[in-house]
C-alpha positions in Angstrom: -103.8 46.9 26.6 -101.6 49.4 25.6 -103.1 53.3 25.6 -101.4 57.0 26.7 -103.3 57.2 30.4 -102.2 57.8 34.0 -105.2 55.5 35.7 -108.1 54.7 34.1 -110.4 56.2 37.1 -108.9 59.4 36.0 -108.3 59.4 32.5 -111.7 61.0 31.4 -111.3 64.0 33.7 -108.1 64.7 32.7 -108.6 64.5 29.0 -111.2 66.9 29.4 -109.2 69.2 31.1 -106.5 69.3 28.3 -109.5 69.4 25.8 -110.2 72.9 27.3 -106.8 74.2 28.0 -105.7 73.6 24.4 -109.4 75.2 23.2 -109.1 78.1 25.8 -110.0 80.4 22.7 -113.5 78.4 22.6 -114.2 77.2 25.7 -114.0 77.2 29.5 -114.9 75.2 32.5 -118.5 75.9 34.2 -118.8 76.0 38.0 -117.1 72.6 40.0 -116.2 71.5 36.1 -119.4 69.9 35.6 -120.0 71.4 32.2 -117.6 72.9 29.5 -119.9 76.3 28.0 -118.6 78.4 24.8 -116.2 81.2 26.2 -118.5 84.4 24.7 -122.3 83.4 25.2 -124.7 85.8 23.2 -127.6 87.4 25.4 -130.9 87.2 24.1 -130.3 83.9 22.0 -131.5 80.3 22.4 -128.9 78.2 24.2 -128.0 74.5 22.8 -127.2 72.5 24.9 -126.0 68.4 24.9 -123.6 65.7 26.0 -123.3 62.4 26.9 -120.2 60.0 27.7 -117.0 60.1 26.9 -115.3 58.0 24.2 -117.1 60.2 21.2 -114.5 62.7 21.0 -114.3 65.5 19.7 -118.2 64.7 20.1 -120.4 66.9 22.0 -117.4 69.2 23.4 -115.9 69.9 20.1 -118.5 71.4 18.7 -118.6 74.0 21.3 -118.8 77.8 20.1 -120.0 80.0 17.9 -123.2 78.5 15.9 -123.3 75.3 17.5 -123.5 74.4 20.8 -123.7 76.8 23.9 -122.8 74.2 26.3 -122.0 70.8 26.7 -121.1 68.0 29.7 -119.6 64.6 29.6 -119.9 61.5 31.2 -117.8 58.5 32.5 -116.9 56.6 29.2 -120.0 55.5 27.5 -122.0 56.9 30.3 -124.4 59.7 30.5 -123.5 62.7 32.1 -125.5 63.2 35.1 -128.7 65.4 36.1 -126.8 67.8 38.5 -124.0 68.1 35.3 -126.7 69.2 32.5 -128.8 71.7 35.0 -125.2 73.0 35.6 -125.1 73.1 31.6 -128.5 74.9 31.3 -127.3 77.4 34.3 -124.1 78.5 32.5 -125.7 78.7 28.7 -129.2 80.6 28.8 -129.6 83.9 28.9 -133.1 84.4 29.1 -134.3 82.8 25.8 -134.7 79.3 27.0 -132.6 76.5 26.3 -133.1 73.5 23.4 -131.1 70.0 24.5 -130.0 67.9 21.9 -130.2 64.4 23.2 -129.2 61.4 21.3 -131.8 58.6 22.1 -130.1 56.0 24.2 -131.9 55.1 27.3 -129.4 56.6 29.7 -129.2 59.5 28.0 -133.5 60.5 27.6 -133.6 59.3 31.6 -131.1 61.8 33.4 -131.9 64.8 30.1 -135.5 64.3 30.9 -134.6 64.0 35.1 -132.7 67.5 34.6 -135.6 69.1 32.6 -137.9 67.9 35.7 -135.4 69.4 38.3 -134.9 72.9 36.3 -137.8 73.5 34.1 -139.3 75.7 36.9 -136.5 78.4 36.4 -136.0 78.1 32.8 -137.9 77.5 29.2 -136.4 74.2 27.9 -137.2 72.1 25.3 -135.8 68.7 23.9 -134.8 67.0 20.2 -133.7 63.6 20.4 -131.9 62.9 17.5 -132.6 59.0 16.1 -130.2 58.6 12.9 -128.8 55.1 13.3 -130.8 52.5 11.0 -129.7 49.6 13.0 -131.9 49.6 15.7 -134.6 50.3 13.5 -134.1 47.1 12.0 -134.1 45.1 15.5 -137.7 46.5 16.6 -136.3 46.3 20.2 -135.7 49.5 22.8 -136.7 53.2 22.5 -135.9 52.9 18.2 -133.1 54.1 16.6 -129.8 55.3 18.3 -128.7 58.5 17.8 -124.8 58.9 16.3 -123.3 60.4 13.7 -126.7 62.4 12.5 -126.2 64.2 16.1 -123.6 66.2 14.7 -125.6 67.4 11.6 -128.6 68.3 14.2 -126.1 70.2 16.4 -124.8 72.3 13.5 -128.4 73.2 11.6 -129.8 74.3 15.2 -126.5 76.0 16.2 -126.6 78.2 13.0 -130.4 78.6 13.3 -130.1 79.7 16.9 -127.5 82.6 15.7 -130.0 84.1 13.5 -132.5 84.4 16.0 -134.6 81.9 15.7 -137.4 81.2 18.7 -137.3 78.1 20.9 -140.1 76.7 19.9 -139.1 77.1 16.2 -135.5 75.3 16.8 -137.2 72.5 18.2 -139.6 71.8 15.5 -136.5 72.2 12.7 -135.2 70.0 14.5 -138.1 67.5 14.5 -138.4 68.0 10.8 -134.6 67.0 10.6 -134.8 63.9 12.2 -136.7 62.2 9.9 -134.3 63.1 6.9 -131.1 62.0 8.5 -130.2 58.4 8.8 -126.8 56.8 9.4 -125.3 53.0 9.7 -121.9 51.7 10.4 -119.3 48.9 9.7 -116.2 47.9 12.4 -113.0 46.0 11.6 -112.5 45.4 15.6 -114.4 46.0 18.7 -113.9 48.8 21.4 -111.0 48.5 23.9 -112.6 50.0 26.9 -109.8 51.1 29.9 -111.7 50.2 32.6 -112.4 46.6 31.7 -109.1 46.4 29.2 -110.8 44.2 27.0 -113.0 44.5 23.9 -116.7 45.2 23.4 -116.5 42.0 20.4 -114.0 40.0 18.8 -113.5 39.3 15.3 -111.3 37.2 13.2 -109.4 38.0 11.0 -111.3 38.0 7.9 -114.4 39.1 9.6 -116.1 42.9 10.1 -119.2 44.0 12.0 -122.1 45.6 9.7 -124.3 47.9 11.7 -122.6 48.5 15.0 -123.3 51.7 17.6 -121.0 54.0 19.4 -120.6 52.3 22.6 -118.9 49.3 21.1 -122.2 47.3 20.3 -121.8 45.0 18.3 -124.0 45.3 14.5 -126.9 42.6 13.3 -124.1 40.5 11.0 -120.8 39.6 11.4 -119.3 39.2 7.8 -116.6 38.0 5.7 -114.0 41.1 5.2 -114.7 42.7 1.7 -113.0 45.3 -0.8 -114.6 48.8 0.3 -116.6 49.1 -2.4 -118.9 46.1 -1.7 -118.9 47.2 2.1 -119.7 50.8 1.7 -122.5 50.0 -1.7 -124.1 47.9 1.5 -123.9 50.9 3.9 -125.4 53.5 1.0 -127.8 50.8 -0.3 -129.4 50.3 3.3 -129.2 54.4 4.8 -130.7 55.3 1.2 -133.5 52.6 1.3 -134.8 53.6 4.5 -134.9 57.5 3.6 -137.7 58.6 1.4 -135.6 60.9 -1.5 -138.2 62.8 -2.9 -137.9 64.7 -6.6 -135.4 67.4 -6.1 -134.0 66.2 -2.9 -130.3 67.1 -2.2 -128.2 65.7 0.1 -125.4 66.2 2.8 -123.0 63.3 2.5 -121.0 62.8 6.0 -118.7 59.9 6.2 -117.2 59.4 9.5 -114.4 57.6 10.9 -115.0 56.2 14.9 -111.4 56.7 16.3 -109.3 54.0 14.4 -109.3 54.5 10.6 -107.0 56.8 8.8 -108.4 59.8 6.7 -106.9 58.0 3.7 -109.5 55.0 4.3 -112.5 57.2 5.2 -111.6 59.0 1.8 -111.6 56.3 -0.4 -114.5 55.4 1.5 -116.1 58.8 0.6 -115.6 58.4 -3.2 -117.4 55.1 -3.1 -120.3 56.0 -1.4 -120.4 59.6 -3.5 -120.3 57.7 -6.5 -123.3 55.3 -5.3 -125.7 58.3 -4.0 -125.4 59.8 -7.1 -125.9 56.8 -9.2 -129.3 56.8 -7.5 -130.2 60.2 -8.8 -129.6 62.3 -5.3 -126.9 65.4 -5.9 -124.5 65.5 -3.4 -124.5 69.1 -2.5 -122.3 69.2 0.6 -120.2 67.0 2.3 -117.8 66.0 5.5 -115.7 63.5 5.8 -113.6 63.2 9.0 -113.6 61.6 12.4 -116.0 63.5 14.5 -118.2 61.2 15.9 -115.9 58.0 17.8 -116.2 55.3 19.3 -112.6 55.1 21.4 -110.1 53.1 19.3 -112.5 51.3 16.8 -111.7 50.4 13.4 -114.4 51.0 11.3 -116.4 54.3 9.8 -120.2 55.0 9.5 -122.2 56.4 6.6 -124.6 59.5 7.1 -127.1 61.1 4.6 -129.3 63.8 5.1 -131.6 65.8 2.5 -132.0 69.0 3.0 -134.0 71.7 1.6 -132.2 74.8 0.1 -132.4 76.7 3.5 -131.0 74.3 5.6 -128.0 74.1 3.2 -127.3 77.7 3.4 -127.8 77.2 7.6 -124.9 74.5 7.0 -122.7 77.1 5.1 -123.2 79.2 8.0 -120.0 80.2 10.0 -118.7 78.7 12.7 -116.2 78.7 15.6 -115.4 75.8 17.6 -113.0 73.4 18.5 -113.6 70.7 16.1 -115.6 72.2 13.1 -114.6 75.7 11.7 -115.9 77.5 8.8 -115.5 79.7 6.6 
């Protein structure tokens, strides 16, 4: 295993540390370095506040700043950033209004968001939206439902821009709610996860073979499949994430395709025209889109397909400005 590291014990903390040296415009450090808050926090607003392991870059720390998150904190690699990390998160980013957490729904990550709530709810108003976009383990019927991934990023941005206009805690949390059940996401791999510390992948494949419905953390999907043109693999990815989301008359939709760390823009482009092309064949108008790699799984191969409808509000909180390290606008 070849990758650009000192040690693997250390490479997390000091990829963080670059992260907010070359954001220092965005970002800084909260006390001991166990969270990474927006530089200029805004008294008076609701804070946002997530995280979760590293490996997802620029996910949760990239979307630090101005109308998204207030504060964020990371964990070991595919780990969830501890209890004493996402108090220290909640200290640094409210300001009296209370504080929302976005939590993707892993296990992990609802024990030690829920544990911190326990520990610092006495001191401050909090609230939680855990964000469930992934299809996949919808499908299995096992664990606490489906994962969050991609969709998080959607959640984090509507909130953040929400937030910024004032809007009440208890109000955030409910858009939030209401968000969740319009966003829904699935993923393909060409290769598993090479993870440092064990320098060996999550899952082989052979050559002619890809994963259909795989997570963030290098799980492996329900199917492993014979290699197709991307046409037939993304019409499978629309087909299924449309199926499973009610579209009702005059529904429009966000279109987010997203690559997980090893698949060139060029790919996730041509990716983006296929799955454009099938949305709209099934009568929903693509009124905004993103196509990029935002949400990652380390090195994987492989992309995953988001769609979320939206009323005409929430697209005008989308179009909303903002500042941070990984998603700027206008």
């Amino acid at each position: 295993m070849k990758k650009f590291m000192n040690t693997a014990e250390t490479m997390v903390a000091e990829s963080v540390e670059g992260f907010v040296r070359a954001h220092e415009a965005f970002v800084v450090f909260g006390p001991e370095r166990k969270c990474i808050r927006r530089r200029h926090v805004t008294p008076g607003k609701v804070a946002l506040v997530s995280g979760g392991g590293a490996g997802h870059e620029p996910m949760h720390i990239g979307f630090v700043g101005h109308g998204m998150l207030d504060a964020a904190c990371v964990g070991h690699i595919f780990t969830s950033p501890t209890p004493s990390q996402i108090i220290a998160a909640i200290e640094e980013a409210d300001t009296g209004a209370g504080c929302l957490l976005v939590v993707k729904n892993y296990d992990g990550d609802l024990m030690n968001f829920e544990m911190a709530i326990e520990m610092a709810g006495d001191r401050h108003s909090l609230e939680m939206v855990v964000v469930s976009d992934d299809i996949e383990t919808s499908r299995i019927g096992e664990g606490p439902g489906r994962r969050g991934v991609a969709g998080t990023l959607i959640v984090e941005k509507l909130l953040g821009a929400a937030a910024e206009r004032g809007m009440s805690l208890a109000e955030l949390k409910q858009l939030g709610e209401r968000l969740n059940t319009r966003i829904r996401s699935m993923g393909v791999a060409l290769n598993g996860v090479t993870v440092p510390q064990t320098e060996r992948a999550t899952f082989a494949l052979g050559p002619d073979e890809m994963e259909m419905g795989v997570g963030i953390h290098g799980e492996p999907g329900h199917a492993r499949q014979p290699f197709a043109t991307s046409d037939a693999i993304i019409g499978h990815l629309c087909e299924t994430v449309a199926g499973d989301i009610a579209a009702a008359p005059g529904a429009k939709a966000l279109l987010f395709v997203n690559g997980l760390g090893g698949t060139p823009p060029a790919e996730l482009y041509l990716a983006y025209n296929g799955a454009r092309r099938f949305i709209e064949e099934r009568g929903i108008p693509i009124e905004r889109s993103l196509v990029g790699t935002y949400v990652t799984s380390l090195d994987m191969q492989g992309l995953s397909v988001t769609l979320a409808l939206l009323t005409d509000e929430e697209i005008v909180l989308w179009d909303e400005p903002v500042a941070t390290a990984a998603l700027r606008w206008p």
